[in-house]
C-alpha positions in Angstrom: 144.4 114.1 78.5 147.3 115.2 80.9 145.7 118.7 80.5 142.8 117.6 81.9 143.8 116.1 85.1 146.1 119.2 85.5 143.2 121.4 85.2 141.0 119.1 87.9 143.7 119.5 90.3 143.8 123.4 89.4 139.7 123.6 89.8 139.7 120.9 93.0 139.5 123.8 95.8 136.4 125.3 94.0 134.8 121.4 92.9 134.7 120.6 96.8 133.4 123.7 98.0 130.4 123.9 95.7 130.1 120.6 96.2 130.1 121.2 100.4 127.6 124.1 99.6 125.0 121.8 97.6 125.2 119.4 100.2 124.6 122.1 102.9 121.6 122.6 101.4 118.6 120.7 102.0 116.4 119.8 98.7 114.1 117.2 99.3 111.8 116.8 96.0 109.8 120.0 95.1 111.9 122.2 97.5 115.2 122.3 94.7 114.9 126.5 94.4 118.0 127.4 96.7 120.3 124.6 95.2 118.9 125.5 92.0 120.3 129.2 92.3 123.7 128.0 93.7 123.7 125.9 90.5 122.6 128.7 88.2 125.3 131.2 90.0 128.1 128.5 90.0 127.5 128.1 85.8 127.5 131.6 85.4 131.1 131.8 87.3 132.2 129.4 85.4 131.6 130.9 82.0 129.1 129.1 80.6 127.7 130.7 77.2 124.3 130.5 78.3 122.7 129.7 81.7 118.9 129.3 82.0 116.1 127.7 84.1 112.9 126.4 82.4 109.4 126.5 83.3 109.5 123.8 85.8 113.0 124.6 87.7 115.7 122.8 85.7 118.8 124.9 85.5 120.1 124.3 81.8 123.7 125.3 81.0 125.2 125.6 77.3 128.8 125.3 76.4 128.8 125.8 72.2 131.3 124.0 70.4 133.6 124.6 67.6 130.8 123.4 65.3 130.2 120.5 63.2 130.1 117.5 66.1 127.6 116.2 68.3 125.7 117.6 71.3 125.8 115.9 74.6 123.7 116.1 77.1 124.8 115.6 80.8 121.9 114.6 83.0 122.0 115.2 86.9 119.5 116.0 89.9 119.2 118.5 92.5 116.3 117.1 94.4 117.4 114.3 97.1 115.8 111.8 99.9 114.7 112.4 103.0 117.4 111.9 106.0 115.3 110.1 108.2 116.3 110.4 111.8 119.2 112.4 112.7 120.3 110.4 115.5 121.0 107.3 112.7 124.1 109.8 111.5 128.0 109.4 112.8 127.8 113.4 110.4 125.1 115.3 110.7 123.6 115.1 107.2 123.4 118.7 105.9 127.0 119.5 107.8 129.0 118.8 104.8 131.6 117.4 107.2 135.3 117.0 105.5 136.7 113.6 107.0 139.4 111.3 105.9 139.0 112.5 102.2 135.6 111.8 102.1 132.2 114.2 102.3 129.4 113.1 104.1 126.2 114.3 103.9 122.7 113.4 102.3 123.0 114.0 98.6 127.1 113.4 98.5 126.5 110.9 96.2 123.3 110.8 95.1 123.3 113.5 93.2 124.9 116.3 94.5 128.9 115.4 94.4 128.4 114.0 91.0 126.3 116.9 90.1 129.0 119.5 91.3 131.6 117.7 89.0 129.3 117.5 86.2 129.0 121.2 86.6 132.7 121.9 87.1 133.9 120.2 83.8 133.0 122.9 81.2 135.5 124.8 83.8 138.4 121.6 83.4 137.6 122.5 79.8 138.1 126.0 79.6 141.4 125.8 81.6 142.9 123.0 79.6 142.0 125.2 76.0 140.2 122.5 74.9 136.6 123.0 73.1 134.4 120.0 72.2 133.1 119.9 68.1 130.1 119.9 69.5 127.7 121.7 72.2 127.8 120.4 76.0 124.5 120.4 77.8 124.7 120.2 81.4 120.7 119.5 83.3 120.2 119.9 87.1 117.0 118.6 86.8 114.4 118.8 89.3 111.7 115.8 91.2 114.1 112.7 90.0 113.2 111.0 93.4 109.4 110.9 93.0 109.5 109.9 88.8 111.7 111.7 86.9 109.7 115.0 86.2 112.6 117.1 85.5 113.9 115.2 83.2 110.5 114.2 81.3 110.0 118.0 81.3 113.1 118.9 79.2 112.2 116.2 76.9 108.6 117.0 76.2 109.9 120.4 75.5 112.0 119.6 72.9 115.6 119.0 74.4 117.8 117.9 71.7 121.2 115.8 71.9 123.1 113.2 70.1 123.7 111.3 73.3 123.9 111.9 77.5 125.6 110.9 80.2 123.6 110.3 83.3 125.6 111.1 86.3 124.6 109.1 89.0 127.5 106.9 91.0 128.9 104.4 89.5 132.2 104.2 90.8 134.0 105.9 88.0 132.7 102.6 85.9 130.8 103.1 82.8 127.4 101.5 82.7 125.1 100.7 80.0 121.6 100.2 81.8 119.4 99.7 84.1 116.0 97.7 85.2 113.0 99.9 85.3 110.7 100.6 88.1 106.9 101.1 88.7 105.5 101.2 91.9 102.1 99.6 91.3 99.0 101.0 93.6 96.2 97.6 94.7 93.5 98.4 96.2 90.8 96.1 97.2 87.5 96.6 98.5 85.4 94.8 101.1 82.4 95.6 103.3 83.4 96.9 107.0 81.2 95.9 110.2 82.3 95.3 113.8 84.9 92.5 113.8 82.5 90.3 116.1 79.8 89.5 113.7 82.7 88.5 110.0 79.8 87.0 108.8 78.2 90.4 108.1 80.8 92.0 105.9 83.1 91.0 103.0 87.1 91.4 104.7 89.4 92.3 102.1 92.8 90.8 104.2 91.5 87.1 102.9 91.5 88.2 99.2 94.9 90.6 99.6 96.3 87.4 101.1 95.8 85.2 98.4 97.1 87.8 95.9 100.2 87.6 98.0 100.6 84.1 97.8 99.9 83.8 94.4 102.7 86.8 93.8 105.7 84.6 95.0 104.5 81.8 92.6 104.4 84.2 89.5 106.6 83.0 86.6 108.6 87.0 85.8 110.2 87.4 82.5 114.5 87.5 82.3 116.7 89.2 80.6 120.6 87.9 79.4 121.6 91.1 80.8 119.6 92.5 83.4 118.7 89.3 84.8 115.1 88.7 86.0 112.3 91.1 86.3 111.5 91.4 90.4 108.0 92.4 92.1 108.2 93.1 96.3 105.0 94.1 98.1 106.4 97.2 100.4 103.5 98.9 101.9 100.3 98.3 104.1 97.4 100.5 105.0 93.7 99.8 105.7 90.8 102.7 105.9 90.6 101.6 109.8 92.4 102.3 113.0 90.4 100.4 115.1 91.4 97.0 115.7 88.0 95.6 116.5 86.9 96.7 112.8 86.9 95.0 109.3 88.3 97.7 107.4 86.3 98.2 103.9 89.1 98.7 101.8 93.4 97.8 101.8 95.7 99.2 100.1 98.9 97.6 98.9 102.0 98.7 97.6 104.4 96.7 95.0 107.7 98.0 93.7 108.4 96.2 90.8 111.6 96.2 88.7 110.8 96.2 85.1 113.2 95.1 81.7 113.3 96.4 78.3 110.6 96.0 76.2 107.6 95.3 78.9 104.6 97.7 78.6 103.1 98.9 82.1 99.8 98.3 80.4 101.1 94.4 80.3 101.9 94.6 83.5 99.2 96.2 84.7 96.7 93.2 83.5 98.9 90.6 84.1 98.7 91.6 88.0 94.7 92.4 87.9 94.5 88.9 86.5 96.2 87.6 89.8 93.7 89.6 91.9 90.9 88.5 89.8 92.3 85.0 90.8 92.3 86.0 94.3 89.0 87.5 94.9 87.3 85.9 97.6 84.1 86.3 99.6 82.5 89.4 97.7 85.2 91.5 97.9 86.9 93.2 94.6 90.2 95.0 93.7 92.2 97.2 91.5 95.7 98.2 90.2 96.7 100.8 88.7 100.2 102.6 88.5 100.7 104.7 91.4 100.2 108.6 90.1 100.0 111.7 91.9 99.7 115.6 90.7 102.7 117.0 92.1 104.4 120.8 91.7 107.7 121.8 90.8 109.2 124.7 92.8 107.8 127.1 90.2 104.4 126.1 90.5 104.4 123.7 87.7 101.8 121.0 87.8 101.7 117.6 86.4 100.3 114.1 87.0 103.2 111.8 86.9 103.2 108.4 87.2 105.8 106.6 89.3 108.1 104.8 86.3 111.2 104.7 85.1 111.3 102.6 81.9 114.1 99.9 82.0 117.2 100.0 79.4 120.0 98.6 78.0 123.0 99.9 75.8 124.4 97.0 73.3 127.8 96.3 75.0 129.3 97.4 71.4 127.4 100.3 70.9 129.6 103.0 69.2 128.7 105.4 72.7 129.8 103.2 74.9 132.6 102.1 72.5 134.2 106.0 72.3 133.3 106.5 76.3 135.9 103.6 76.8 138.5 105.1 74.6 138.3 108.4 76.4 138.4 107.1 79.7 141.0 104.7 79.0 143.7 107.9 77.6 142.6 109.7 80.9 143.6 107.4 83.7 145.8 104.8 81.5 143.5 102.2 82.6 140.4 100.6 80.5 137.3 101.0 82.5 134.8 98.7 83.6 131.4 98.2 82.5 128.7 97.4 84.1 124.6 97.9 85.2 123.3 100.1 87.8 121.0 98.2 90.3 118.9 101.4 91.1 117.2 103.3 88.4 117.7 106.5 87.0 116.5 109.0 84.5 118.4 107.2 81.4 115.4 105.2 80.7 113.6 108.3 79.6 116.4 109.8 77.6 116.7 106.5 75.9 112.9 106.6 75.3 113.0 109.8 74.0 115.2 108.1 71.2 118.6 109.4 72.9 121.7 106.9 73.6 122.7 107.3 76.6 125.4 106.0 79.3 126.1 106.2 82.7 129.4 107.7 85.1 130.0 109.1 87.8 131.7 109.3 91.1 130.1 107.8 94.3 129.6 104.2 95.3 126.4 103.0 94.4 126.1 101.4 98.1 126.0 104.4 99.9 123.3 105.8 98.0 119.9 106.2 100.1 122.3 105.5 103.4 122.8 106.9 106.7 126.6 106.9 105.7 126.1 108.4 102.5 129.3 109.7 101.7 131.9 110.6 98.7 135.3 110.7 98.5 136.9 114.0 97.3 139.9 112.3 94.6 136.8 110.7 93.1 135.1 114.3 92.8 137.8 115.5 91.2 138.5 112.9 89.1 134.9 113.0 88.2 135.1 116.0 86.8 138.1 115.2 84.4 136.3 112.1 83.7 133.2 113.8 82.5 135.2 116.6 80.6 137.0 113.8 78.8 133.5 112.0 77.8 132.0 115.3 76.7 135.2 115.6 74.1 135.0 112.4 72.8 131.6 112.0 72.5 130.6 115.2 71.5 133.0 114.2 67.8 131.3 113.5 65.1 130.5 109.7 64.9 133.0 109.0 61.9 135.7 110.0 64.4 134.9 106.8 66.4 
C-alpha cells in the first residue's frame, strides 16, 4: 500500500489542477457539457482502456482487470448547486482559489474534488503497477442535484457491477447509508373572491393550516440505525399577488427524509389522509411526489420524480468488511464508520440490487455552503484511498 501513497504524491500536481479546473467551471444541473469534456479528456490522459459518454451525458470510464474478480463501480457527479449571491463568498466561488491547503469554490466538495480523485486513481494505479482482478468503473454522472437522473440512467441501461463506491464527502470515513428523501408537492384548492366579502369563497390557508398542525403531531416510523424518519414543510406559494385576494389555490412544499423499507406510495396516502383530516370549509387538496420533465445536456428527456430511496449496509456486510481492511493497510489506521446525513445516489445503486458504500474526501458540513471548501492532503489522499478500495473490492469475494 506504500506504492500507493507514493504514487498520490507522484500524481498530486495533476489531482489539484484538474480538480482547480472542474471547479472553475460552472455546472449547475443540466448545464454538465464543459465539465463533462474536461472529464472525458482527463480519462483519456490518464490511460483509461475505454472512455465513453452515454446518451444522457454521463462520462463512463473503464479500467479492465486481470480477469476473474469483481467489477466496481465508482459513482460521482458533475452537476452542482447554485452559488447564491456572490457577495456571501470570502473566495469567489468559481475562482478555484489555493489557500492554506485548502480549495474553495462551489463544487470543492460536493462533487467535484472527490470526483477529480475518483478519476485520478486508475492513474495511482497505473504508476504503482498494480491492476485490480477485476474491472474499475468510474461514472461522472449527470442531474444528481435535481433526483439522481444520471445515475438512474446508467442503471436502466444495463450498468453492471459487483459493488460501488459513492464518492461523496465523508471525511475519509466509510459509510454504510443514508435516509432517503422525497420532496412531496400539496396542493389545495379553494374558491378566490375579494378578501372583504370571506364569506363568498372557500380560503384554502384555514385547511393548509390545519394540515400543518396536524404534521407536527404525526407519529413517523424509526429506524435502530438511521434514527427517525423526518417531514419539514419548506415552501409557500399561492396563485395570488394581491393581498386583498383569497387566493384559489396553495401550494406547499414538504421535504421528507425517508428509511429503508417505506414505499412513497405509503407515504403518499398516509399524508393525503392528514389533508383529508384537514379539509375545511369546501376547500380540497392533493399530494403527489414532486415530478418534473427535465433535459440532460444532450437533449435527453425524462420525467423524474424527486426521490432518493433510503439505505443501509449491515455493519458486517462482507463490502464494508474488505473496504475496512484496505483502508486500514493504507494509512495504518482502522477507519471509522458511519451514516451520511444528506442523501446521495447509493440508494439507487442499492435498489438496482448493487452493494454499495460510501468515501470520500470533503467534510460533509461544508457541503451546500458559502465556505464550501476542500483540503488538498485529503484530495490526494482521496485518491490513494479510492485506488486501494477499487483493489480490494474488486477481489473475488472468497479473498475476503
Amino acid at each position: 500500500m506504500d506504492r500507493l501513497l507514493r504514487a498520490a504524491e507522484v500524481e498530486a500536481d495533476g489531482l489539484v489542477s484538474f480538480a482547480r479546473r472542474l471547479v472553475q467551471t460552472p455546472s449547475l444541473s443540466g448545464q454538465e457539457e464543459e465539465v463533462a469534456g474536461l472529464v472525458e479528456t482527463e480519462m483519456r490522459a490518464l490511460g483509461y482502456d475505454e472512455v465513453r459518454r452515454d446518451e444522457a451525458g454521463n462520462v463512463i470510464g473503464r479500467l479492465r482487470g486481470s480477469g476473474g474478480g469483481r467489477t466496481v463501480l465508482l459513482n460521482g457527479h458533475m452537476d452542482t448547486v447554485d452559488p447564491g449571491p456572490l457577495s456571501a463568498w470570502a473566495h469567489p466561488p468559481y475562482a478555484a482559489e489555493l489557500v492554506d491547503g485548502r480549495l474553495h469554490g462551489r463544487g470543492a466538495a460536493d462533487m467535484k474534488g472527490p470526483l477529480a480523485a475518483q478519476v485520478y486513481c486508475v492513474a495511482l494505479l497505473g504508476r504503482a503497477g498494480l491492476q485490480p482482478e477485476g474491472d474499475v468503473v468510474v461514472t461522472a454522472v449527470v442531474q444528481e442535484e435535481t433526483g439522481g437522473l444520471g445515475t438512474q440512467f446508467l442503471l436502466q441501461g444495463g450498468a453492471n457491477a459487483d459493488c460501488a463506491i459513492v464518492g461523496e464527502a465523508s471525511g475519509l470515513e466509510l459509510r454504510r447509508g443514508h435516509r432517503g428523501r422525497l420532496e412531496l408537492v400539496v396542493t389545495v384548492q379553494g374558491r378566490s373572491v375579494h378578501a372583504s366579502a370571506p364569506e363568498r369563497g372557500a380560503n384554502p390557508h384555514y385547511t393548509l393550516a390545519g394540515f400543518v398542525q396536524r404534521l407536527r403531531q404525526l407519529e413517523l416510523p424509526t429506524d435502530p440505525d438511521l434514527g427517525g424518519a423526518s417531514v419539514a414543510p419548506t415552501l409557500c406559494s399561492g396563485d395570488q399577488t394581491s393581498s386583498n385576494v383569497i387566493p384559489g389555490r396553495l401550494v406547499l412544499r414538504l421535504d421528507y427524509r425517508t428509511l429503508p423499507g417505506e414505499k412513497p406510495e405509503d407515504i403518499v396516502a398516509r399524508f393525503q389522509s392528514l389533508l383529508d383530516q384537514s379539509a375545511t370549509d369546501g376547500c380540497s387538496g392533493k399530494v403527489e411526489i414532486e415530478r418534473h420533465l427535465t433535459a440532460t445536456y444532450t437533449g435527453w428527456e425524462k420525467v423524474v420524480l424527486n426521490a432518493f430511496p433510503a439505505f443501509i449496509l449491515p455493519a458486517d456486510a462482507p463490502e464494508l468488511r474488505a473496504a475496512r481492511s484496505a483502508l486500514a493497510r493504507l494509512t495504518g489506521e482502522e477507519p471509522k464508520v458511519g451514516l451520511w446525513r444528506f442523501s446521495t445516489d447509493g440508494g439507487h445503486l442499492v435498489q438496482a440490487g448493487i452493494p454499495t458504500i460510501g468515501y470520500g474526501p470533503g467534510e460533509e458540513t461544508l457541503v451546500h455552503t458559502v465556505n464550501e471548501s476542500i483540503a488538498v492532503d485529503d484530495l490526494v489522499r482521496g485518491a490513494a484511498g479510492y485506488a486501494a478500495l477499487c483493489l480490494a473490492l474488486s477481489q473475488p469475494e472468497t479473498a475476503w
